[in-house]
N, CA, C and O of each residue as an XYZ file, in Angstrom:
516
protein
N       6.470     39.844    -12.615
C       6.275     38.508    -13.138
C       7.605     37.759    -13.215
O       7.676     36.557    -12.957
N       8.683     38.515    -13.586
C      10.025     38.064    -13.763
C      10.515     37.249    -12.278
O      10.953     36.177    -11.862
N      10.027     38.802    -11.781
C      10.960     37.988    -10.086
C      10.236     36.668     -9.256
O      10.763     36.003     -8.364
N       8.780     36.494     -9.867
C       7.775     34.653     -9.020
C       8.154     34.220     -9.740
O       7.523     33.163     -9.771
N       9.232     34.189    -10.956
C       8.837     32.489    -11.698
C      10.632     31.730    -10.984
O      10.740     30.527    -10.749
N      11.721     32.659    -10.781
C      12.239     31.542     -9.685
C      11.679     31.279     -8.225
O      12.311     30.551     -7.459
N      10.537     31.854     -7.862
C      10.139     31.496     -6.458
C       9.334     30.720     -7.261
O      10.073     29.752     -7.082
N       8.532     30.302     -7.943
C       7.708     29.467     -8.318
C       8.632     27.915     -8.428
O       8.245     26.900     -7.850
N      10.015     27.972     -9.354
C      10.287     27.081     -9.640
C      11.093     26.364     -8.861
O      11.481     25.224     -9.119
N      11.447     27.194     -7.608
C      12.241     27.002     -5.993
C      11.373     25.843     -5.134
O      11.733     25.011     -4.300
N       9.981     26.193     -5.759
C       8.740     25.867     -4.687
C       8.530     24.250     -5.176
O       8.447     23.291     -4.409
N       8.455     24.200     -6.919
C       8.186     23.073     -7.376
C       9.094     21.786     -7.133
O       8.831     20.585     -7.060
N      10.506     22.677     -7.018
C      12.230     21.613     -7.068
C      11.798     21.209     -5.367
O      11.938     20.063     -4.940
N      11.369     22.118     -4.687
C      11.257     21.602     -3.069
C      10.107     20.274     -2.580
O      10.175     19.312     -1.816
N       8.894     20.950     -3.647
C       7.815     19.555     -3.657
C       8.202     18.211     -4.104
O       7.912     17.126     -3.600
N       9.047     18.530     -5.345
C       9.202     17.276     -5.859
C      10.523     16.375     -5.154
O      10.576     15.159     -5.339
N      11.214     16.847     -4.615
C      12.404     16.167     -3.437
C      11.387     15.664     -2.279
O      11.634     14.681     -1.581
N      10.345     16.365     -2.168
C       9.817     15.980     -0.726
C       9.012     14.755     -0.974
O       8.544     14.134     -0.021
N       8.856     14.436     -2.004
C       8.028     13.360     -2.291
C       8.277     12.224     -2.529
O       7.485     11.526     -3.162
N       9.796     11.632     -1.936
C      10.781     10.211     -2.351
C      10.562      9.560     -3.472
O       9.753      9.690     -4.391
N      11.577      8.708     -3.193
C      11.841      7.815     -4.730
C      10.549      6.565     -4.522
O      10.222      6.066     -3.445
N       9.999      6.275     -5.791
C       8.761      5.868     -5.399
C       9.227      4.717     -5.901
O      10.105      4.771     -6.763
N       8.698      3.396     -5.429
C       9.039      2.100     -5.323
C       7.829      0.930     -6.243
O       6.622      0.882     -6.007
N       8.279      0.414     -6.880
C       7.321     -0.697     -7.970
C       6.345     -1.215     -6.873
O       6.651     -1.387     -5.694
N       4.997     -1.461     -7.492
C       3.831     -2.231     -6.590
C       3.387     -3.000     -7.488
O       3.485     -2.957     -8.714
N       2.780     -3.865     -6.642
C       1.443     -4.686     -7.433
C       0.555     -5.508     -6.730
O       0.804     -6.382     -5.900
N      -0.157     -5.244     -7.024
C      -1.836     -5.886     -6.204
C      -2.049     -7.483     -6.908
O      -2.141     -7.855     -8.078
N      -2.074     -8.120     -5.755
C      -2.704     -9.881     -5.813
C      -4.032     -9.914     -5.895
O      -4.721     -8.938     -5.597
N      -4.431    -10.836     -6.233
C      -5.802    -11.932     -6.346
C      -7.044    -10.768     -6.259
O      -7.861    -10.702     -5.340
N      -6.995    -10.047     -7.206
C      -8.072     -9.140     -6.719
C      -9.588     -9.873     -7.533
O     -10.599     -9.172     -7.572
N      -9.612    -11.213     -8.108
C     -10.713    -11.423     -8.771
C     -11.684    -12.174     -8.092
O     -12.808    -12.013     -8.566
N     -11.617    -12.967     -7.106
C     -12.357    -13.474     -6.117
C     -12.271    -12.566     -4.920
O     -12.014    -13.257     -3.935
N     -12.367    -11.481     -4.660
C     -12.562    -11.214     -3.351
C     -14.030    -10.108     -3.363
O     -14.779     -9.815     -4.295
N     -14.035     -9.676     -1.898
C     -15.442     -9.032     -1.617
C     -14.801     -8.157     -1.789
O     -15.275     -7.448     -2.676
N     -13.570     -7.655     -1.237
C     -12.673     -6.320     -1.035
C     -11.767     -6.381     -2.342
O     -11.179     -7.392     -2.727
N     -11.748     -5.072     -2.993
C     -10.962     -4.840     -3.815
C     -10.184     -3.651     -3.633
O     -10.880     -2.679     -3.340
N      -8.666     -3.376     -3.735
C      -7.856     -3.001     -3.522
C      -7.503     -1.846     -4.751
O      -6.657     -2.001     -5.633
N      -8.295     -0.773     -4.581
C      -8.256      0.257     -5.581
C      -6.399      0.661     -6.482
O      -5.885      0.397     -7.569
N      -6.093      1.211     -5.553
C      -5.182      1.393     -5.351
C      -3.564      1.565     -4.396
O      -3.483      1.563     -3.167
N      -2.669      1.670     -5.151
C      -1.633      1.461     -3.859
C      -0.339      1.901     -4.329
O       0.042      1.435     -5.403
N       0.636      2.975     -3.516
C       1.816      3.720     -3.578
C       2.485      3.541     -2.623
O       2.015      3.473     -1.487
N       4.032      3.404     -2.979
C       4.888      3.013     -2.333
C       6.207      3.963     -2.724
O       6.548      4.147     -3.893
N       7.053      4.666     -1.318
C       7.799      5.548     -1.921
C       8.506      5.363     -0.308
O       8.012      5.110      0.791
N      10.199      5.682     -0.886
C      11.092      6.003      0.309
C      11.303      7.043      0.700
O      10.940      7.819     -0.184
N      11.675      7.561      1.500
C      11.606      8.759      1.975
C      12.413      8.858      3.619
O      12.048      8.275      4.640
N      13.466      9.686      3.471
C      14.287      9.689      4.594
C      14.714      7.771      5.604
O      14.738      7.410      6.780
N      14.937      7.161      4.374
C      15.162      5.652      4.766
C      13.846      4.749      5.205
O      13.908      3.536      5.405
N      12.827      5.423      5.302
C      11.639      4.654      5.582
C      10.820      4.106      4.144
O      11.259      4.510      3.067
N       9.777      3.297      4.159
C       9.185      3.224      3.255
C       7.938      2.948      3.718
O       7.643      2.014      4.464
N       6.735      4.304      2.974
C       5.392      3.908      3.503
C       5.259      3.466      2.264
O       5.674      3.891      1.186
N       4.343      2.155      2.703
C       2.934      1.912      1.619
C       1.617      2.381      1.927
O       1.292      2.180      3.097
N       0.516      3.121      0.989
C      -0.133      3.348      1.199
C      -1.170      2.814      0.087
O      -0.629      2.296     -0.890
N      -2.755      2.865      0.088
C      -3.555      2.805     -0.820
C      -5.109      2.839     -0.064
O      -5.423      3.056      1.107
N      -5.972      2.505     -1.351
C      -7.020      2.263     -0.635
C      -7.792      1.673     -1.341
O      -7.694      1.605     -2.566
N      -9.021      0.963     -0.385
C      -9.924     -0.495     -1.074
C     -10.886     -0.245     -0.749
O     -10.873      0.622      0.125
N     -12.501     -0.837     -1.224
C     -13.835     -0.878     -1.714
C     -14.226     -2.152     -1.595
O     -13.380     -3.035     -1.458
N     -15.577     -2.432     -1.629
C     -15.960     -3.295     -1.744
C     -16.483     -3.745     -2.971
O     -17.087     -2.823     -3.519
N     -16.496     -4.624     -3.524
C     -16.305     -5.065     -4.793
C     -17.712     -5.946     -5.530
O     -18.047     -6.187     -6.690
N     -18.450     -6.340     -3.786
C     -19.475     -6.761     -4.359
C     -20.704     -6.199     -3.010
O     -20.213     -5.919     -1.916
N     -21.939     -6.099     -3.159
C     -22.660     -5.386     -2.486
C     -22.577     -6.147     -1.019
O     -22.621     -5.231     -0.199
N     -22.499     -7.139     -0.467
C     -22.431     -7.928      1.196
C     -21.414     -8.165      0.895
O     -21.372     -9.033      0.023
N     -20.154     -7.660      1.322
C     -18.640     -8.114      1.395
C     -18.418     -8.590      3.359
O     -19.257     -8.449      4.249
N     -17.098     -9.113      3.460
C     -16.861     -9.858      5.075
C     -16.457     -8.963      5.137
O     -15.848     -8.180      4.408
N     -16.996     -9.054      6.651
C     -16.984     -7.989      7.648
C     -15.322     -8.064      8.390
O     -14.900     -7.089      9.010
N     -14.486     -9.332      8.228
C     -13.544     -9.671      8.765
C     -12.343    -10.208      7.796
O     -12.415    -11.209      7.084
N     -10.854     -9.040      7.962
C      -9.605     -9.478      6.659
C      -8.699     -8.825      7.192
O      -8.617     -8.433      8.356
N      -7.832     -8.669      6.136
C      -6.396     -7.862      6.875
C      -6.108     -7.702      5.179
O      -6.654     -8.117      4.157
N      -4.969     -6.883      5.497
C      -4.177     -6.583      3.640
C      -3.186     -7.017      4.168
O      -2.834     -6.880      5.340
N      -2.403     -7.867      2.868
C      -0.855     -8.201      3.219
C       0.143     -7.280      2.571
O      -0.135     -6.917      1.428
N       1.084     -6.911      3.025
C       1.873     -6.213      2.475
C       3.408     -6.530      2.642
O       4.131     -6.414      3.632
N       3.747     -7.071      1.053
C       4.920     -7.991      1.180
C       5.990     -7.401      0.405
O       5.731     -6.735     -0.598
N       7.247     -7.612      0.827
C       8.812     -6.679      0.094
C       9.265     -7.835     -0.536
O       9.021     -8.888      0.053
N       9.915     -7.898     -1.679
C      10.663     -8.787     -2.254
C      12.061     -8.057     -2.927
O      12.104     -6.836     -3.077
N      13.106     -8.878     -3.284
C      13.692     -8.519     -4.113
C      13.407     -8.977     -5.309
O      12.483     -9.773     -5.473
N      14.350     -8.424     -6.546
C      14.290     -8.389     -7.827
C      14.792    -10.229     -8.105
O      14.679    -10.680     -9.244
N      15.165    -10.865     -7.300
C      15.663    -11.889     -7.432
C      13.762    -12.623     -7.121
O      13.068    -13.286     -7.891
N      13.560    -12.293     -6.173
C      11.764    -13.012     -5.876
C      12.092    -13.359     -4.545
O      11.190    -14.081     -4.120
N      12.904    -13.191     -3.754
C      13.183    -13.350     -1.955
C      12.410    -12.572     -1.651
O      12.044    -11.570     -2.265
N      12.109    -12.949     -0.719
C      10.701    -12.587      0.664
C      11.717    -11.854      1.023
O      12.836    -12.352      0.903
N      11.552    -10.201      1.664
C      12.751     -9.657      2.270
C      11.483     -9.314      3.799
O      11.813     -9.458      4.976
N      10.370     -8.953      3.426
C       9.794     -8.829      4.951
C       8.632     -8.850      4.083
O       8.476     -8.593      2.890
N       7.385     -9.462      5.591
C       5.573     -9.114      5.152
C       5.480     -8.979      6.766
O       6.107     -9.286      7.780
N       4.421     -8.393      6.395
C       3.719     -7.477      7.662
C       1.899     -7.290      7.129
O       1.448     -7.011      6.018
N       1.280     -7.541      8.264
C      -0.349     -6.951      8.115
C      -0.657     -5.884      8.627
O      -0.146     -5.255      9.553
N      -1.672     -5.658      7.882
C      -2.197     -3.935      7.807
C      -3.680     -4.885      8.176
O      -4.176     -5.631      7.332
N      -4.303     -4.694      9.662
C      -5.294     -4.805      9.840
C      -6.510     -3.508      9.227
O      -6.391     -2.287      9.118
N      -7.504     -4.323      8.962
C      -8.374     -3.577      8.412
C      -9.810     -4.102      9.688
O     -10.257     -5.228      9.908
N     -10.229     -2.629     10.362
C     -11.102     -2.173     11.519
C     -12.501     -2.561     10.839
O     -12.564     -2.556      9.609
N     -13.687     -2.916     11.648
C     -14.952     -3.095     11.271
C     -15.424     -1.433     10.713
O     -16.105     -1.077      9.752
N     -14.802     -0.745     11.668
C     -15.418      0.943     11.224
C     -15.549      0.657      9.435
O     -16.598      0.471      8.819
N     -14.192      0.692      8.885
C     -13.767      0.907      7.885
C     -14.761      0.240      6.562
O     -15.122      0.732      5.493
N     -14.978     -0.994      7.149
C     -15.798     -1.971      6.614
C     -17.021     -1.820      6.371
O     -17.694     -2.156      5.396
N     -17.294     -1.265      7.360
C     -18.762     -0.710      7.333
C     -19.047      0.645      6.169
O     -20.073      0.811      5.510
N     -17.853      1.481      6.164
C     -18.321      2.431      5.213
C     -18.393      1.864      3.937
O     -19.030      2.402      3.032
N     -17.781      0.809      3.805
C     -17.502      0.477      2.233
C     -16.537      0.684      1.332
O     -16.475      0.584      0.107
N     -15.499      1.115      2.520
C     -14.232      1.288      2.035
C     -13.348      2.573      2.708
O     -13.822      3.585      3.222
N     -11.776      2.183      2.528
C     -10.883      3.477      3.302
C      -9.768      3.125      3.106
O      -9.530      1.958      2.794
N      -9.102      3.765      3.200
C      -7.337      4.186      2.957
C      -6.414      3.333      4.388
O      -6.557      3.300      5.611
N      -5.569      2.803      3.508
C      -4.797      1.979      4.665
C      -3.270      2.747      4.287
O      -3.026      3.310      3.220
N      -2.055      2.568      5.793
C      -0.981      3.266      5.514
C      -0.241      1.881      6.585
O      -0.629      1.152      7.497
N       1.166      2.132      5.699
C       1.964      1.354      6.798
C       3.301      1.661      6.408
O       3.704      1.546      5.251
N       4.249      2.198      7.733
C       5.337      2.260      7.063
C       6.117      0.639      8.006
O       6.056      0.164      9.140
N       6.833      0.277      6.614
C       7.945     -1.160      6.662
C       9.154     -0.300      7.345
O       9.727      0.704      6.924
N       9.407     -1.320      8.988
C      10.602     -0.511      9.825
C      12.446     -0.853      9.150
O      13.525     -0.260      9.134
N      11.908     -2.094      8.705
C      13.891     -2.590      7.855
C      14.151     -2.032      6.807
O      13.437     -1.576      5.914
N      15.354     -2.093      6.973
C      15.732     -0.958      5.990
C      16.228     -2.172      4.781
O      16.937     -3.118      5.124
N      15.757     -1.999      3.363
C      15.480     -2.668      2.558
C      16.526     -2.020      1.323
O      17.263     -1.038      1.406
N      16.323     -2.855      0.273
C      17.395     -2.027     -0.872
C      16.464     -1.808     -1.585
O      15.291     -2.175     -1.512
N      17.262     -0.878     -2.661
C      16.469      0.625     -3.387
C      15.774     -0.340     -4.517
O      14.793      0.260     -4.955
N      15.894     -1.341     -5.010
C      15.424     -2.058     -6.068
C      14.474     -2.979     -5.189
O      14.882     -3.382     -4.100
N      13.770     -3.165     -5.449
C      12.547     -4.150     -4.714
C      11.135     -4.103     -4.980
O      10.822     -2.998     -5.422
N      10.297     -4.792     -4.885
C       8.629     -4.912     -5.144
C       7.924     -4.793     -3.986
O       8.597     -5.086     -2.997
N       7.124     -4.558     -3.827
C       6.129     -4.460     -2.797
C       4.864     -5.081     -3.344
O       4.277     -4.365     -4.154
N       4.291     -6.299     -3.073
C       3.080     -7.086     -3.522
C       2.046     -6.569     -2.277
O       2.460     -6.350     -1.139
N       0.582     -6.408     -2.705
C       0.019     -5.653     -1.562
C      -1.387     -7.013     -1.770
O      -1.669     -7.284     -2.937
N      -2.003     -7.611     -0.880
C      -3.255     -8.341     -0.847
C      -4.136     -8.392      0.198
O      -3.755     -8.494      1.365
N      -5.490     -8.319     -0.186
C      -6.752     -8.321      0.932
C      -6.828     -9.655      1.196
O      -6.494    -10.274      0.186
N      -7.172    -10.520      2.274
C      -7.521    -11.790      2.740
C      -8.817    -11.593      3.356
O      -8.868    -10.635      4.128
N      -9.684    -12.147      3.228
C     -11.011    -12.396      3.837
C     -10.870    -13.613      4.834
O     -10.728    -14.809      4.579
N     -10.957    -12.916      6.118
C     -11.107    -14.298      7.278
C     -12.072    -14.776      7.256
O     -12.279    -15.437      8.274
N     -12.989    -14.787      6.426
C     -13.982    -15.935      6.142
C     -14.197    -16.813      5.256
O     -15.257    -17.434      5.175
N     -13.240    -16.962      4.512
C     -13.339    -17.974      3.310
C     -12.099    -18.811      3.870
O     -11.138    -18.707      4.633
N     -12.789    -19.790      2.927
C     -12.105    -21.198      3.326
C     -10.764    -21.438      2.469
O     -10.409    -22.519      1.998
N     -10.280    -20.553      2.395
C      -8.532    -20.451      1.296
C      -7.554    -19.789      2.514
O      -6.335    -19.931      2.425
N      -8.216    -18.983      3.774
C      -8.047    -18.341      4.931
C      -7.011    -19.016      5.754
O      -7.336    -19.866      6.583
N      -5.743    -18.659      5.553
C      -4.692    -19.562      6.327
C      -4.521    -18.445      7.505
O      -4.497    -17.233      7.292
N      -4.396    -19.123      8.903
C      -4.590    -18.554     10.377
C      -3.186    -18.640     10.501
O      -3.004    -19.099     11.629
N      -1.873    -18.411      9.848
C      -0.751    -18.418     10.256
C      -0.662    -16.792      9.736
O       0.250    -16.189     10.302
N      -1.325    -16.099      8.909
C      -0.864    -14.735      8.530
C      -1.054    -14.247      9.938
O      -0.799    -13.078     10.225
């Protein structure tokens, strides 16, 4: 018993390094939409940063057609990069699924990540995203 509890605690110090420094989020406008945005994690890791999460539908006939935005800021409120995470009819159809994206610029260690669903069918729907 003596000799697993430093292989045990070798194992835990190795998981928890492997799992980067995890980065502040927060989810937009989730009160009018069909799609709701369960959840969402954001962590660096070897200079990259994935965001990940996943969304539902929020009301029973949600659009069949959106994207998630996924936006970096600094602590100051500067836009540092946004990028879309298309979301597939497959996905839509189940009623929900896990989206991933890793951001390619390399960004500083203090920053936000704002994450939002857009419905291309409502009329708030700006065609420049």
């Amino acid at each position: 018993m003596k000799c697993n509890l430093p292989i045990l605690m070798t194992i835990v110090a190795m998981l928890y390094g492997c799992a980067g420094i995890p980065i502040n989020t927060e989810i937009l406008n989730q009160n009018s939409q069909t799609w709701k945005i369960e959840s969402v994690t954001a962590f660096k890791s070897g200079g990259a940063i994935k965001v990940s999460g996943y969304f539902k539908k929020s009301k029973r006939f949600a659009a069949r057609n959106g994207h998630i935005d996924v936006s970096a800021f600094s602590n100051e409120g500067k836009l540092l990069l946004h990028t879309i995470v298309p979301v597939g009819h497959r996905s839509m159809r189940r009623g929900g699924d896990y989206f991933s994206v890793n951001l390619p610029k390399k960004l500083p260690e203090n920053l936000l990540i704002k994450v939002e669903f857009h419905d291309q069918n409502s009329p708030n729907f700006q065609s420049s995203h």
